[in-house]
Backbone as CSV, one residue per row, in Angstrom:
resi,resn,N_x,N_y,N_z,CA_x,CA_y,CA_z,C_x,C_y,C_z
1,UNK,43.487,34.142,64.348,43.494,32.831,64.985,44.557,32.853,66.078
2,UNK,44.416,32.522,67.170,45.368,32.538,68.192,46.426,31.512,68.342
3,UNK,47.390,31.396,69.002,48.247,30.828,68.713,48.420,29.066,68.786
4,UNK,47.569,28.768,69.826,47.034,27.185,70.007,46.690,26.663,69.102
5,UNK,45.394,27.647,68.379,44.697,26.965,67.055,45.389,26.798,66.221
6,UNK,46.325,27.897,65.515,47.211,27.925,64.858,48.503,26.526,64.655
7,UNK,48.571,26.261,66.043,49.878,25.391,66.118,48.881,23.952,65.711
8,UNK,47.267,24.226,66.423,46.767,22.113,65.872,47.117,22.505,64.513
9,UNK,46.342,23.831,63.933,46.438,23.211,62.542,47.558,23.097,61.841
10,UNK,48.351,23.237,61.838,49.596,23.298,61.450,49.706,21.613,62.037
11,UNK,49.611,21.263,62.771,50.419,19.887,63.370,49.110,18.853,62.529
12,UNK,48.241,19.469,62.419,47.323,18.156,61.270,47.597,18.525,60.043
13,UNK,48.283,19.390,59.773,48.574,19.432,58.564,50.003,18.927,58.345
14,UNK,50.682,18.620,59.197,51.625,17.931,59.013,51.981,16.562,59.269
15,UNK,50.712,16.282,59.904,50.337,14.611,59.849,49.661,14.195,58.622
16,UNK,48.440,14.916,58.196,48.395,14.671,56.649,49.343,14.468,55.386
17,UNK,50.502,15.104,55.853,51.109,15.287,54.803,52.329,14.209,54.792
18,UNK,52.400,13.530,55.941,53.371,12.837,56.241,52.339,11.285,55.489
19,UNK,50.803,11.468,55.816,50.693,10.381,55.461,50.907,10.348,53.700
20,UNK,50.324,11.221,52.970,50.221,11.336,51.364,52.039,11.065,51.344
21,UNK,53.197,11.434,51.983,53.859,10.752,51.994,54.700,9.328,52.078
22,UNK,53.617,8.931,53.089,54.005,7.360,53.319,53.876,6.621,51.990
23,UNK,51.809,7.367,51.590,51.592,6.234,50.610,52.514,6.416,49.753
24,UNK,53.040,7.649,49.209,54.036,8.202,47.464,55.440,7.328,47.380
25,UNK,55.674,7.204,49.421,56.862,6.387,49.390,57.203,4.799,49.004
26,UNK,56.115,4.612,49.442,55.715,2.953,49.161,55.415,2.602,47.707
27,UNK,54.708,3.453,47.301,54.347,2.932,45.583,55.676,3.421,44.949
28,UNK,56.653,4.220,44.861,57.873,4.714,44.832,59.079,3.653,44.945
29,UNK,58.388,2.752,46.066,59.792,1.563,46.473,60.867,2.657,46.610
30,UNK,60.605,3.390,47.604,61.367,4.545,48.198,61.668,4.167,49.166
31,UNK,62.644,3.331,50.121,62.354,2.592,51.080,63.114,3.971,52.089
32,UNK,64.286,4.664,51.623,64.602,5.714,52.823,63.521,6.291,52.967
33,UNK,63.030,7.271,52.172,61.689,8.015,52.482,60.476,7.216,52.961
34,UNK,60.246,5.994,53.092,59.227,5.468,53.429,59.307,5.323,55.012
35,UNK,60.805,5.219,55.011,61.133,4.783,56.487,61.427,5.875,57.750
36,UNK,61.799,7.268,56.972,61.302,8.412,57.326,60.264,8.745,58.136
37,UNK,59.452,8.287,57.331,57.957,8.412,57.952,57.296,7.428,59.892
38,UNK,58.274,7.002,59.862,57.953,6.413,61.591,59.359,6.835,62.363
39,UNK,58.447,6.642,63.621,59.560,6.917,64.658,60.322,5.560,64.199
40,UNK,61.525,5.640,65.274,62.635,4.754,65.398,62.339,3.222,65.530
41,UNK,61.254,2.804,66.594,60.116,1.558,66.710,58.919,1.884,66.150
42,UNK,58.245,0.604,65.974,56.825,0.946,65.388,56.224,-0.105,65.749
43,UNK,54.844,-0.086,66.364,54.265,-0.933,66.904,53.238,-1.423,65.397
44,UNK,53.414,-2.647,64.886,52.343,-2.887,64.002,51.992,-4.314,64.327
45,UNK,50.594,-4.586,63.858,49.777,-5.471,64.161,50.607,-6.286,63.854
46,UNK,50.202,-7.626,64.776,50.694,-9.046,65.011,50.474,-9.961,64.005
47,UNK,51.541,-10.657,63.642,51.247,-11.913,62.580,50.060,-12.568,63.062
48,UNK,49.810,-12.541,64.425,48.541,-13.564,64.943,47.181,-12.701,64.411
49,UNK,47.596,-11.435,63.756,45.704,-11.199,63.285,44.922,-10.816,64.392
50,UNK,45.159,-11.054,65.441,43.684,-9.974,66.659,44.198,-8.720,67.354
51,UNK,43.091,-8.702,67.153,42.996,-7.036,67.137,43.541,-6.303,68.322
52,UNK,43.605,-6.387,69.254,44.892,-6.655,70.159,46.470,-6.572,70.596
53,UNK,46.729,-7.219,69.192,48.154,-7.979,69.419,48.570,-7.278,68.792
54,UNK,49.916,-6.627,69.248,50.775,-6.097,68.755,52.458,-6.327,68.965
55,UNK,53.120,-5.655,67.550,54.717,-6.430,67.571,55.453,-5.283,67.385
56,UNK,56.468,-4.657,68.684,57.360,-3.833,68.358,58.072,-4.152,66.947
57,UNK,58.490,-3.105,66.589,59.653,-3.484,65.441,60.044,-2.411,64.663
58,UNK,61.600,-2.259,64.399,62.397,-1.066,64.240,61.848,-0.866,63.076
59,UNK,62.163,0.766,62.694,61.947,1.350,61.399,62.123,1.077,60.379
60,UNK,63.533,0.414,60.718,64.293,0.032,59.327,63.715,-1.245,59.151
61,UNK,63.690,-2.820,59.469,63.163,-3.345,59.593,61.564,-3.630,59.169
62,UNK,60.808,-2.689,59.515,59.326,-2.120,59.207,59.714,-1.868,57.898
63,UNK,60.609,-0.869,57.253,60.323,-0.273,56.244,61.371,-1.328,54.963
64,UNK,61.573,-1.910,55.482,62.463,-2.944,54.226,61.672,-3.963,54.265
65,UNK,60.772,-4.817,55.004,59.838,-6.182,54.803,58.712,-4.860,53.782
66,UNK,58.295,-3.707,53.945,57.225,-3.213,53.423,57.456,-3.390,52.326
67,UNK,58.588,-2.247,51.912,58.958,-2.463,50.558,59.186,-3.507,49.597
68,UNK,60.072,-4.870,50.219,60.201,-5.491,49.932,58.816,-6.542,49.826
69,UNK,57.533,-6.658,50.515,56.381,-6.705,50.049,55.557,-6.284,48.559
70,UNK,56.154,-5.008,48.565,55.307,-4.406,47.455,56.177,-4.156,46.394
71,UNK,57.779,-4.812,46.324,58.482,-4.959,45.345,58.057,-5.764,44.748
72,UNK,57.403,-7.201,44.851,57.381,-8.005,43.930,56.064,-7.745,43.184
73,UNK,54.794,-6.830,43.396,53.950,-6.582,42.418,55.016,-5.428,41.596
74,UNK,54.091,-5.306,40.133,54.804,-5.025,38.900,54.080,-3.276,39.129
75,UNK,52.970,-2.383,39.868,52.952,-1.632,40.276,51.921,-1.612,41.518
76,UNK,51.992,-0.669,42.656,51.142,-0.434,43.663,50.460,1.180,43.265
77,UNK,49.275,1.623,44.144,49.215,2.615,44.148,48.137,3.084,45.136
78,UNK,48.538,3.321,46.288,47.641,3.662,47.355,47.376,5.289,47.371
79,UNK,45.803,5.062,47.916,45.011,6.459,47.889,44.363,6.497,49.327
80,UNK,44.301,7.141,49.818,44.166,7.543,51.488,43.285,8.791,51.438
81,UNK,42.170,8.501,52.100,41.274,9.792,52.400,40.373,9.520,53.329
82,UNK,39.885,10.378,53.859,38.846,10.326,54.880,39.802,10.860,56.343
83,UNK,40.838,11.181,56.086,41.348,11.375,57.202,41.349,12.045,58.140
84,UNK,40.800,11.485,59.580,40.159,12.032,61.219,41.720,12.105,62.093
85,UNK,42.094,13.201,62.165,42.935,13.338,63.244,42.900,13.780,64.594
86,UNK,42.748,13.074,65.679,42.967,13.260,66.824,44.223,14.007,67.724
87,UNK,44.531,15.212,67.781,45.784,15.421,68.569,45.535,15.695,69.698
88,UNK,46.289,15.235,70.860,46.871,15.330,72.106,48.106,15.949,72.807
89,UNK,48.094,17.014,72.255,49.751,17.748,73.165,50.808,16.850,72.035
90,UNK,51.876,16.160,72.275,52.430,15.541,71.641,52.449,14.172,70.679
91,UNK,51.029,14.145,70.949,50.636,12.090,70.629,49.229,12.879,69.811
92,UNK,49.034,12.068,68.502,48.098,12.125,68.125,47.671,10.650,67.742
93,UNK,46.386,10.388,66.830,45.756,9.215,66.775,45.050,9.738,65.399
94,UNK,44.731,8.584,64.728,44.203,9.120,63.224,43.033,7.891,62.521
95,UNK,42.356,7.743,61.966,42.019,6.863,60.922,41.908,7.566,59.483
96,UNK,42.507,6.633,58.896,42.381,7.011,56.970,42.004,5.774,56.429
97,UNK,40.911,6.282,55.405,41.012,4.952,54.346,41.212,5.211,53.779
98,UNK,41.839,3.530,53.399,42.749,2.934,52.068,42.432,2.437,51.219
99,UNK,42.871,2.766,50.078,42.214,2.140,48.839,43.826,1.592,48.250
100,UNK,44.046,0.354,48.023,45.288,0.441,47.232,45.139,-1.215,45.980
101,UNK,45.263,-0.602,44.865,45.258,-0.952,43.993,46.701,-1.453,42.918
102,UNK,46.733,-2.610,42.840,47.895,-3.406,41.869,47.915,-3.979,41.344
103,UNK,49.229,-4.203,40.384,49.044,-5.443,39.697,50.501,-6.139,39.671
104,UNK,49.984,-7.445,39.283,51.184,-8.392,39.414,50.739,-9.615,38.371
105,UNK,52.038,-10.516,37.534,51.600,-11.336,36.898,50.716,-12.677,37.769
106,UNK,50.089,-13.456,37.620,49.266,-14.206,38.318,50.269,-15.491,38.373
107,UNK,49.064,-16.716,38.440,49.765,-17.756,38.115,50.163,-18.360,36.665
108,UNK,49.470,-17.969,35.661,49.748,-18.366,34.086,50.051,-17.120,33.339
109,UNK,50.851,-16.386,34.205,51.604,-15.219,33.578,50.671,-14.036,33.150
110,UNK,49.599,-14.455,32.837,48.879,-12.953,32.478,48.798,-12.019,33.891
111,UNK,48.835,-10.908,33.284,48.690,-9.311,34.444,47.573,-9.905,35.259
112,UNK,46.982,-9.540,36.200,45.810,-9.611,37.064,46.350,-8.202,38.297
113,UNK,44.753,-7.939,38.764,44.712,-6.600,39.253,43.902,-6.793,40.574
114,UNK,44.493,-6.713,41.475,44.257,-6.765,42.969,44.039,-5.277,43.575
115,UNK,42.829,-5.106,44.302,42.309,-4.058,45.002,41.804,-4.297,46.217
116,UNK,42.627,-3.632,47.265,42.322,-4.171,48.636,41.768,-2.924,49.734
117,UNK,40.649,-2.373,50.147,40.380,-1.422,50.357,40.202,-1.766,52.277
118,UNK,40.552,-0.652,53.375,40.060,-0.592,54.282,40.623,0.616,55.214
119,UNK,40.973,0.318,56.101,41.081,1.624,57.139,42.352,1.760,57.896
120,UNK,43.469,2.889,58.074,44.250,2.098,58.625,44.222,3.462,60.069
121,UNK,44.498,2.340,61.176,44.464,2.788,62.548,45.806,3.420,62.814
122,UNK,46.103,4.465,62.918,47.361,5.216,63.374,47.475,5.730,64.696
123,UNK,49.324,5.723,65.036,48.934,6.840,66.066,50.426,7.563,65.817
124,UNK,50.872,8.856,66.724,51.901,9.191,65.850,52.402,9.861,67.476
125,UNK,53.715,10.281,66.974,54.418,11.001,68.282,55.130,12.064,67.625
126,UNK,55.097,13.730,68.628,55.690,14.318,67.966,57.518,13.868,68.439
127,UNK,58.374,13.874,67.351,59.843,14.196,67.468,60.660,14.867,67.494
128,UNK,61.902,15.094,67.403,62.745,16.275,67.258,62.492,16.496,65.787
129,UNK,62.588,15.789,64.692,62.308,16.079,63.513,60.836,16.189,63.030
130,UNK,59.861,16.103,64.269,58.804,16.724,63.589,57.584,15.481,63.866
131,UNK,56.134,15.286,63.489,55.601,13.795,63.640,56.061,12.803,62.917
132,UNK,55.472,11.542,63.487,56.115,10.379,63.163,55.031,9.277,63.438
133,UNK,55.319,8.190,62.379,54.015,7.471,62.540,54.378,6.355,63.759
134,UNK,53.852,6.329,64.957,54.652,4.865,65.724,53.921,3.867,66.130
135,UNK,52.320,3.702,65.425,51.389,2.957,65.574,50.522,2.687,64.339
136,UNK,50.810,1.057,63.802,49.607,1.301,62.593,49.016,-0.042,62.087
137,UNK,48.229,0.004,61.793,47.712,-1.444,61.159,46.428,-0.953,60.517
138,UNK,46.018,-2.257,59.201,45.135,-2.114,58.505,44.253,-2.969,58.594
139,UNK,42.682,-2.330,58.650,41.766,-3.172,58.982,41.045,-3.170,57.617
140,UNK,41.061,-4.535,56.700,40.666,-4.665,55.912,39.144,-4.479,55.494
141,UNK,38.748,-4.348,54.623,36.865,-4.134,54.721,36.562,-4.888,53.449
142,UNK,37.442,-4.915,52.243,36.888,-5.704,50.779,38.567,-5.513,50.418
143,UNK,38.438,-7.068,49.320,39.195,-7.390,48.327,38.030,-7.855,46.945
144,UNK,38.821,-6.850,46.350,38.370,-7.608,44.750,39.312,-7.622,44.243
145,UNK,39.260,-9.161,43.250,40.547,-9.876,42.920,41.069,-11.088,43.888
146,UNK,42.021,-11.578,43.290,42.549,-12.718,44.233,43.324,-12.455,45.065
147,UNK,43.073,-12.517,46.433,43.600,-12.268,47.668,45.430,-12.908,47.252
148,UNK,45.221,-14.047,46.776,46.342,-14.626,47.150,47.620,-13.719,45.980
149,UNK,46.969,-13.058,44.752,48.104,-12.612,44.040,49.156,-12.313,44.537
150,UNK,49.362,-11.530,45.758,50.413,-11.024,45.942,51.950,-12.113,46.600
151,UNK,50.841,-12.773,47.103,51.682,-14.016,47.826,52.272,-14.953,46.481
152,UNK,51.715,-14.609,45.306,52.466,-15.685,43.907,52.878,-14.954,43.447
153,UNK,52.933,-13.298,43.403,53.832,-12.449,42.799,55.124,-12.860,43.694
154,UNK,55.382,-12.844,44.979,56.661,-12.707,45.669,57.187,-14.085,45.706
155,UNK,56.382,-15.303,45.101,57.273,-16.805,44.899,57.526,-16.515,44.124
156,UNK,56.694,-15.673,42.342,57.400,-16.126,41.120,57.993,-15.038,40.788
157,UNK,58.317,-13.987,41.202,59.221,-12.431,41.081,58.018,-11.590,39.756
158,UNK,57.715,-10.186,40.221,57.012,-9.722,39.279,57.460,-9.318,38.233
C-alpha cells in the first residue's frame, strides 16, 4: 500500500476511534476525557433547533453542560455505528448513528428507560495532538419512551 493510502487509513482509523471514545467518555461521566475529544471551540447546533444555526462554544464549556446533562440520568450508554468518513487533507466530515439508551427515575420514582436513536453530523480538524471533533450535532430520527425523562431526571436529581 503506498504511502497516501496508508496515511487515510490510519487517519479514519483514528477518527473512529476517537469517536468509540467520545461515546465511553460520556457514559463514563469522564468529563476530562470527554473533553479531549474536540478541538479547543466547537461549533454545535443552536438552542434555536434549525438546521442551520450554529453556536461557537469552548471545549470545556461543551464538555461540562454534556456531562453534566447526562449526570443526572442514573445510567447512559451510547452505541455509534454506521460510520462514513469523509477526509480532506486536514478537515474531515463524518456521519454515525446513534443509538443511546438510559435510565433515570421518572416522575413517581419508579426507573423508566429512555431510547433516543439518530445520526450525528460531524466534522473534525487535524491538530498538533492528532484529530479532533470541531463540528457536531444530532439529528434525531425516534424516541421510545418519554422524551421528557431526562428533563425530570435533572429537576429531581437521579
Amino acid at each position: 500500500m503506498d504511502s497516501v493510502k496508508a496515511q487515510r487509513v490510519m487517519d479514519e482509523l483514528e477518527i473512529l476511534r476517537l469517536l468509540a471514545t467520545l461515546a465511553q467518555a460520556v457514559d463514563d461521566r469522564d468529563e476530562a476525557r470527554y473533553r479531549a475529544c474536540f478541538a479547543d471551540e466547537v461549533m454545535g447546533a443552536s438552542p434555536s433547533g434549525e438546521l442551520d444555526s450554529w453556536l461557537a462554544v469552548s471545549s470545556q464549556d461543551y464538555a461540562r453542560r454534556s456531562i453534566e446533562a447526562v449526570s443526572a440520568m442514573r445510567w447512559t450508554h451510547h452505541k455509534l455505528c454506521n460510520s462514513v468518513v469523509d477526509l480532506m487533507g486536514d478537515r474531515a466530515a463524518a456521519k454515525a448513528d446513534v443509538v443511546v439508551d438510559m435510565e433515570a427515575s421518572g416522575r413517581e420514582g419508579r426507573l423508566e428507560h429512555l431510547t433516543i436513536g439518530g445520526r450525528y453530523e460531524l466534522e473534525f480538524a487535524r491538530l498538533d495532538q492528532g484529530w479532533r471533533i470541531s463540528k457536531r450535532r444530532l439529528v434525531r430520527r425516534y424516541v421510545i419512551g418519554d422524551p421528557r425523562l431526562a428533563d425530570q431526571a435533572r429537576q429531581t436529581g437521579a
